[in-house]
C-alpha positions as a Python dict, from the first residue, in 0.01 Angstrom:
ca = {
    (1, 'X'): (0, 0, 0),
    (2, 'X'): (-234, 290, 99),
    (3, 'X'): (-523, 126, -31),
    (4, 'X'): (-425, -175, 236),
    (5, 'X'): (-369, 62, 523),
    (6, 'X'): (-723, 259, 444),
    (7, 'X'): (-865, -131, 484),
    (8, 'X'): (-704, -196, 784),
    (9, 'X'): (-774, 115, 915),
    (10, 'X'): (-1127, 45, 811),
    (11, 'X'): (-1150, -291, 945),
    (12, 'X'): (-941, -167, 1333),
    (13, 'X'): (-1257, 90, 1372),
    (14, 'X'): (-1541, -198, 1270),
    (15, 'X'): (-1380, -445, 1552),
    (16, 'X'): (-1350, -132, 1809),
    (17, 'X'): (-1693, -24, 1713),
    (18, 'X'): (-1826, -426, 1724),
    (19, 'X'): (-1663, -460, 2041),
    (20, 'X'): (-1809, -169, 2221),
    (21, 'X'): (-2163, -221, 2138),
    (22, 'X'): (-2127, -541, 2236),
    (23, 'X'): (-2020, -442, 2627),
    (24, 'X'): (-2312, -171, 2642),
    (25, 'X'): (-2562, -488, 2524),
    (26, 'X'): (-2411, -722, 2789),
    (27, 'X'): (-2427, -438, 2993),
    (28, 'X'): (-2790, -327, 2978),
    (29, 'X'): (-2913, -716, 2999),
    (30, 'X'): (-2626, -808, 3330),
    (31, 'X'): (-2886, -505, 3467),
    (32, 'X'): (-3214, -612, 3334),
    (33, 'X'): (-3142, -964, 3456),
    (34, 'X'): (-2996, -853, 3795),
    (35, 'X'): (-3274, -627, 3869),
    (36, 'X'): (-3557, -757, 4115),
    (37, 'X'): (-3940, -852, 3991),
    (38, 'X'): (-4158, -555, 3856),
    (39, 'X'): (-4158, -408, 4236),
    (40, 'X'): (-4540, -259, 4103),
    (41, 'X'): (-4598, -650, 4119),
    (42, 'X'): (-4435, -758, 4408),
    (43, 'X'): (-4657, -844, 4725),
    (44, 'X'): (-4699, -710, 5048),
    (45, 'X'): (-4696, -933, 5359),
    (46, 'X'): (-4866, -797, 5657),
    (47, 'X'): (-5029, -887, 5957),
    (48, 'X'): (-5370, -816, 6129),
    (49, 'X'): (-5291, -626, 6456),
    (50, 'X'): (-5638, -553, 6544),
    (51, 'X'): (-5997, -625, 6487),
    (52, 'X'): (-6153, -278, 6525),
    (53, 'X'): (-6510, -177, 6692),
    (54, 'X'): (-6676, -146, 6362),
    (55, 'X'): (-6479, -479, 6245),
    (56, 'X'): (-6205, -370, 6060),
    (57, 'X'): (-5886, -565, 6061),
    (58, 'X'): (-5635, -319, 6082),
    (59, 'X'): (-5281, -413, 5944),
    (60, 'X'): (-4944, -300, 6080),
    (61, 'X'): (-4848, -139, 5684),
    (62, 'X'): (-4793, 193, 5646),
    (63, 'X'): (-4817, 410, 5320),
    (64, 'X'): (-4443, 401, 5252),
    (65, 'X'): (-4462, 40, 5118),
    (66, 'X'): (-4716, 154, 4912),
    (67, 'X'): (-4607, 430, 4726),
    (68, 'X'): (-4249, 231, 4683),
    (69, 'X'): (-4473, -24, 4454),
    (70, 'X'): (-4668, 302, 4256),
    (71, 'X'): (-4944, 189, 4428),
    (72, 'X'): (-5263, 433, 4464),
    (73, 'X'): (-5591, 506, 4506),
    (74, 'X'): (-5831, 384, 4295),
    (75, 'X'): (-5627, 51, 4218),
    (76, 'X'): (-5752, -275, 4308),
    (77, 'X'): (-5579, -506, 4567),
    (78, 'X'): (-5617, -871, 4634),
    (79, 'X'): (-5621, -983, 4981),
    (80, 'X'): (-5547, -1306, 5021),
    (81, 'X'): (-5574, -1430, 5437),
    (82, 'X'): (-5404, -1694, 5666),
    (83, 'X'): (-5708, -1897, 5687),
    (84, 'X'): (-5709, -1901, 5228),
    (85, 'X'): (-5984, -1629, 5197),
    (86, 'X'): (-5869, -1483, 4891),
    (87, 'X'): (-6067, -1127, 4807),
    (88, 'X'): (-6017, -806, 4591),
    (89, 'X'): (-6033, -551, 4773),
    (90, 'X'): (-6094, -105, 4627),
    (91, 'X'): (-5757, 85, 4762),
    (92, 'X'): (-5965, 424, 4834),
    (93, 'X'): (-5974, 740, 5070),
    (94, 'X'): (-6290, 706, 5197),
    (95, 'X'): (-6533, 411, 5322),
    (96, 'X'): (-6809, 575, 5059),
    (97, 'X'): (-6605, 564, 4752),
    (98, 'X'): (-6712, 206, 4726),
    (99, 'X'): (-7095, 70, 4727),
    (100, 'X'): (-7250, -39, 5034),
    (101, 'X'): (-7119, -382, 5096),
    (102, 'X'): (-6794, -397, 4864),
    (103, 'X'): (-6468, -462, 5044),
    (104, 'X'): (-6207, -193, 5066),
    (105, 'X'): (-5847, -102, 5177),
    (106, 'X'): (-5786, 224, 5309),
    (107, 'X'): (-5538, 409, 5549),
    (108, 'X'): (-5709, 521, 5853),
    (109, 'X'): (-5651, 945, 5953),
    (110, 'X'): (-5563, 859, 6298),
    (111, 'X'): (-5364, 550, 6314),
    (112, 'X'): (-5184, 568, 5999),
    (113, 'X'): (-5216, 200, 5923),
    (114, 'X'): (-5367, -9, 5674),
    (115, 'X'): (-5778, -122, 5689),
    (116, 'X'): (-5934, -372, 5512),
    (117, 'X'): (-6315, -357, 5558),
    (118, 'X'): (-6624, -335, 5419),
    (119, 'X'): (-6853, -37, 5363),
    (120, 'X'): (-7108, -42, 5608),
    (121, 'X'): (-7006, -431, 5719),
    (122, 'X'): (-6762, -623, 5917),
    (123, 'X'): (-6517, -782, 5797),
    (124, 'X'): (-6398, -957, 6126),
    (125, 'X'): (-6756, -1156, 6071),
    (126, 'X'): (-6762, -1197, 5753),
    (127, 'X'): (-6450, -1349, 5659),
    (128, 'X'): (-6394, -1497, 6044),
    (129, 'X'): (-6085, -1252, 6112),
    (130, 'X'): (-5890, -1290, 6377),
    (131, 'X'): (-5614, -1073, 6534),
    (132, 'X'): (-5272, -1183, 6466),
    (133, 'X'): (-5296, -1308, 6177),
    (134, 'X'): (-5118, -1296, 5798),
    (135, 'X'): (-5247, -1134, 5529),
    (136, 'X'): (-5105, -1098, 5179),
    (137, 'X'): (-5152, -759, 4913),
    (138, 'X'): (-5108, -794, 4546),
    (139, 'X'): (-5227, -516, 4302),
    (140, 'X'): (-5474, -694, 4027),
    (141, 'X'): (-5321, -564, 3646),
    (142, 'X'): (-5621, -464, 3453),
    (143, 'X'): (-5685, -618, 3191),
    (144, 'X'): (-5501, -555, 2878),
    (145, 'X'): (-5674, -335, 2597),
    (146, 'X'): (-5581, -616, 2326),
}
């Protein structure tokens, strides 16, 4: 008779233990599966407020929706335009931490908004730019060190 109540016993903590594992799983994947896309991932909508004198397009995004995605300097962006330009674009400080003619995306000391340009170019020309207008950010993973 003891032997048979050690076994229940035995077999009462297995189910208890079984069952509670079980809820943290379903738990942990209801959250995984709830949770939104890779927000690094996700992409930024914006539009082109103005064409600057230098021809800039200057965006109406400021750095919060940035750093929400873990986005930062040095990373590289694709731009992709109303009109279907699609180009990748340097996130950087300053105008000469890219080569002469590369496009890059930086946030400008007065305004506080969002450039996309191109050292020592215009953009505006370039890519025929035009205030309003859509433009969409993605960051560009790296490729993978396989």
């Amino acid at each position: 008779m003891k032997l048979r109540y050690q076994v229940n016993t035995y077999y009462r903590k297995l189910v208890i233990f079984a069952i509670c594992m079980t809820a943290v799983l379903l738990n942990g994947c209801s959250q995984k599966i709830g949770r939104p896309e890779n927000l690094q991932m996700a992409s930024l909508s914006a539009t082109i407020v103005e064409i600057d004198d230098h021809g800039n397009a200057v965006t109406d995004l400021e750095i919060a929706p940035f750093t929400e995605r873990g986005w930062k300097l040095g990373d590289t962006l694709e731009a992709t335009f109303e009109a279907g330009q699609k180009i990748e674009i340097k996130f950087v400080e300053n105008y000469g931490d890219v080569p002469v003619g590369d496009y890059l995306g930086r946030f400008s000391t007065s305004t506080e908004r969002f450039k996309i340009a191109i050292n020592m170019g215009n953009i505006a020309k370039t890519l025929e730019l035009n205030s309003p207008s859509q433009v969409v950010l993605q960051k560009v993973q790296p490729p993978s060190a396989d």
